[in-house]
C-alpha positions, 0 to 999 in steps of 0.5 A: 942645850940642857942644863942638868943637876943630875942624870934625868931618869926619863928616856924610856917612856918620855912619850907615854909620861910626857901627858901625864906631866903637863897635862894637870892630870894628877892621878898618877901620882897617887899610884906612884908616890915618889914621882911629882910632876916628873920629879924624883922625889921623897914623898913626905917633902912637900914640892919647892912649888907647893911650899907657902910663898910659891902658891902665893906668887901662882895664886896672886899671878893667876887672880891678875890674869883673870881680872879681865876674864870678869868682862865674860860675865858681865858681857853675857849679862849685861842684856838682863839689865839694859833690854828694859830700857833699850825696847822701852818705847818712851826713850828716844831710840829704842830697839824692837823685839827683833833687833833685841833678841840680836842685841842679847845673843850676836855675842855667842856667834862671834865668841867662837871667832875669839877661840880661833884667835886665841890659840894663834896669839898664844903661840905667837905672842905669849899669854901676856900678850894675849891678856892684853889684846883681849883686855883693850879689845873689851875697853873698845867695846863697852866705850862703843856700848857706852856712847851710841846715838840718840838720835839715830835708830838705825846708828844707835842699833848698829853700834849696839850690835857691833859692840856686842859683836866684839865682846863676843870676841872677847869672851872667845879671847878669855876663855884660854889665856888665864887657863893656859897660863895657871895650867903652866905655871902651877905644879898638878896637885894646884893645877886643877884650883888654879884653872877653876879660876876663870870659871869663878871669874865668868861666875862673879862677872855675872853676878856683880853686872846683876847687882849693879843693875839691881841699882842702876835700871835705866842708865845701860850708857852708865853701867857700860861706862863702869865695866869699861873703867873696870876693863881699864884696871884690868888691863893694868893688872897684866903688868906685872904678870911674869910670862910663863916659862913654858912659852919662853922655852918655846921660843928660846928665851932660856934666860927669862924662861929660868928668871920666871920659874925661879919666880913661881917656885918662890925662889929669886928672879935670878936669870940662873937656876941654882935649886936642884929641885927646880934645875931638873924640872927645867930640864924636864920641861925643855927636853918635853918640849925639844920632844914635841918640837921633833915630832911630825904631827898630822893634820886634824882631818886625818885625825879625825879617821881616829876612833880616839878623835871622833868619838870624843869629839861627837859626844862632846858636841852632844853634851854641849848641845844639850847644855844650851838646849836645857835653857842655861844661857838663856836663863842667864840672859833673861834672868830679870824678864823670866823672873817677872815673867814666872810670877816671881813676886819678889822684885826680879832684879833682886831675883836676879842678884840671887841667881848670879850669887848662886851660880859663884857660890857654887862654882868655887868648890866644883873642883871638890865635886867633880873629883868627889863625886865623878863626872857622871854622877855630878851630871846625872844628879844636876840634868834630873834636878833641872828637869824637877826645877824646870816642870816645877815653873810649869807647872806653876803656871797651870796648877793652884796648888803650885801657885799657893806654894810661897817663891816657889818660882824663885826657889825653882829658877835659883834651884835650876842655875844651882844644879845646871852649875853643879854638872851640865854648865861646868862638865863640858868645859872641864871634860874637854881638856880630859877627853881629847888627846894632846895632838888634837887638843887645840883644834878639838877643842876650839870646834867643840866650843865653837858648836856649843856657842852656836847652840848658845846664839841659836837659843838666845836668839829663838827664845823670845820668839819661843816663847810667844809661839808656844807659850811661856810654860811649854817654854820651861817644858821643853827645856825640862824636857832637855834636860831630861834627854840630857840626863840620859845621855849623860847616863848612857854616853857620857864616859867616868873620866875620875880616876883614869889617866889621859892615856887610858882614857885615850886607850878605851876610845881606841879600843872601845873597850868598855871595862867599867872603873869603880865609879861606874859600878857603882853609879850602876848600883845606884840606879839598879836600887 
């Protein structure tokens, strides 16, 4: 049933608009002025949801429920701060070099397990829901990385592993709910924000692990301990989270899903919605979905025949191959052990706290940049400066005149996380939800992510042994080299997504129509001069 306040002007086209409403994708309405998310609407009035108290209910909702997305970076770089301590072979259990490199990277093999579940409990058992499974599954496995043997070896190792197994799943488990729910509760113009803010959250995991171990060096049992009583008040913040009105609809709970959009739109939790302006984007929201209920949708393997399906797909795969390739996870990983390696000389957990401070500090505004200066640019500027930051710790290693130049290895390593987060650590997760089409998204998605953490585990895993075949500086050669590759493909592969709605980028894979928009002209230009 559909509660209307006036005659909805959307029965023709529905489908064609239906992505461009509910997808974040906002570049529509700068072409159409009048119509804001759906909406008929002046277009001096500000939106009920954009008004002071509407952002302040989504921003403050949106912080809770990435409160426990915080555990991703502290999960990624808890190894930074505990592999001294666990290898020392003064401690009464202690892992070798082997069990080490599986201790520091088994997290991203089993991260990809984390995706698939996730898009099943979001359907099933809503955001919240999933909020919490995810928070108690990481309170399970920093008490396990808090309370190992230390008697046994064998049973010290074992827990270690199982415990970073199932934070593994829960960085798989964060990586959607938060998104999901900023994405549906906000309304496109603080769509794209909001979303951001899991990524700031991963950012500032990384960063506050980097500094408590800065302080604590030899008690991993101490700080696993602080990120689980973290991980509790996390968990706590999920309470009064309002469920998103979207999944409520989904699954007929019309009274509540009314009580949470009156809620986000700054209005009363009242079980009817009285504001016109928020009755027909209620309504717009409900025949959407009566829509997509109503629609036979094929399955992902006969999707994959499509041009629009598999060419996205393959050059999503490359982008996050070549993002692990470059070195990025592995340079968050062995932040501390790199920094000493290198010849940082000032102390490398101090040179470790700058790297994660410099990866937050630039993620906040990527936002800004990646609609300011475009995809492409942003990843052909970040690959060519970690290709500069990467030859320059090489060489380093090899050349006096380098080695006279002051913390030139810390300005090369705080340099390189300062650019991979500018482009090629933060374009993959952001272009996902731009390249795919909406009836493959989901499944697309969890597969793309799934490769690039392979990539991910692949890296961590072979890089001490990397570097002890070929050497520490061909080490940062080949990821150079990487980058390199990577910034060709970028140029040469990568499609300028700024600009284009969702169905025209769909279109020019369909197509393979290769008319290029502004920005690629003048990337051309750029590279031309």
């Amino acid at each position: 049933m559909l509660y209307t306040a006036k005659t909805l002007k959307m029965e023709c086209k529905v489908e064609g608009q239906e992505e461009q409403l509910f997808s974040g994708n906002s570049e529509s309405d700068d072409k159409h002025p009048q119509i804001v998310n759906g909406l008929n609407r002046s277009p001096n009035k500000v939106p009920l949801g954009e008004q002071s108290r509407a952002v302040r209910r989504q921003a403050f909702m949106v912080i809770l429920a990435n409160m426990g997305v915080i555990s991703s970076g502290l999960a990624l770089a808890i190894p930074t701060v505990s592999l001294r301590q666990l290898t020392s072979e003064l401690e009464p259990v202690y892992l070798n070099g082997t069990q080490a490199s599986w201790f520091a990277s088994i997290n991203t093999l089993s991260s990809p397990l984390g995706g698939l579940l996730s898009g099943l409990l979001l359907d099933k058992i809503g955001r919240k829901r999933t909020l919490y499974v995810f928070n108690l599954l990481a309170i399970t496995a920093w008490t396990l990385l808090a309370t190992p043997s230390s008697t046994s070896t064998e049973a010290f190792y074992w827990q270690l592993f199982v415990s970073r197994f199932i934070i593994g799943v829960v960085m798989g488990l964060a990586s959607a709910p938060s998104g999901v729910y900023a994405a549906e509760i906000s309304l496109p113009k603080l769509r794209g924000s909001l979303i951001l803010g899991t990524s700031v959250s991963v950012a500032l995991g990384i960063t506050i692990l980097y500094s408590i171990g800065y302080f604590i060096r030899d008690n991993f049992r101490l700080i696993a301990l602080i990120c689980c009583c973290y991980q509790i008040i996390a968990l706590l913040c999920v309470l009064p989270l309002p469920e998103s009105p979207s999944w409520l609809l989904t699954k007929k709970r019309v009274e509540e899903a009314m009580k949470s959009l009156n809620y986000f739109r700054g209005l009363d939790k009242s079980p009817r919605i009285t504001h016109p302006e928020v009755l027909e984007e209620f309504n717009i929201l409900q025949k959407s979905l009566q829509l997509r209920d109503g629609e036979r949708k094929p399955s992902f393997l006969t999707c994959l025949k499509l041009p629009e399906v598999h060419k996205p797909l393959l050059i999503l795969m490359g982008l996050f191959a070549f993002q692990q390739l470059s070195g990025i996870f592995v340079v968050i990983v062995y932040a501390v052990q790199i920094s000493s390696d290198a010849g940082v000389s000032m102390d490398p957990f101090m040179c470790a706290v700058l790297i994660g401070m410099a990866r937050l500090v630039t993620t906040c505004p990527m936002g800004y940049v990646l609609e300011k200066w475009g995809r492409r640019r942003a990843g052909i500027i970040s690959t060519f400066g970690m290709t500069v930051s990467m030859f320059l710790l090489a060489g380093h290693g090899w050349l006096e005149a380098l080695q006279s130049v002051p913390y030139l290895p810390v300005i090369a390593i705080v340099g390189f996380i300062v650019l991979s987060t500018l482009g090629l650590y933060t374009l993959p997760f952001f272009m996902i939800s731009e390249l795919f089409p909406q009836k493959v998204r989901g499944p697309a998605s969890g597969l793309t992510v799934a490769v690039g953490m392979f990539f991910a585990f692949l890296c961590i895993k072979m890089y001490p042994d990397l570097k002890s075949s070929i050497g520490l500086n061909n080490a940062f050669v080949f990821f150079g080299a990487m980058s390199f590759l990577a910034m060709t493909f970028i140029y040469w592969i990568l499609p300028e997504t700024r600009g284009r709605t969702l169905l025209e980028i769909e279109e020019r894979f369909r197509t393979g129509e290769q008319k290029k928009g502004p920005m690629e002209v003048e990337m051309q230009e750029v590279f031309v001069r």
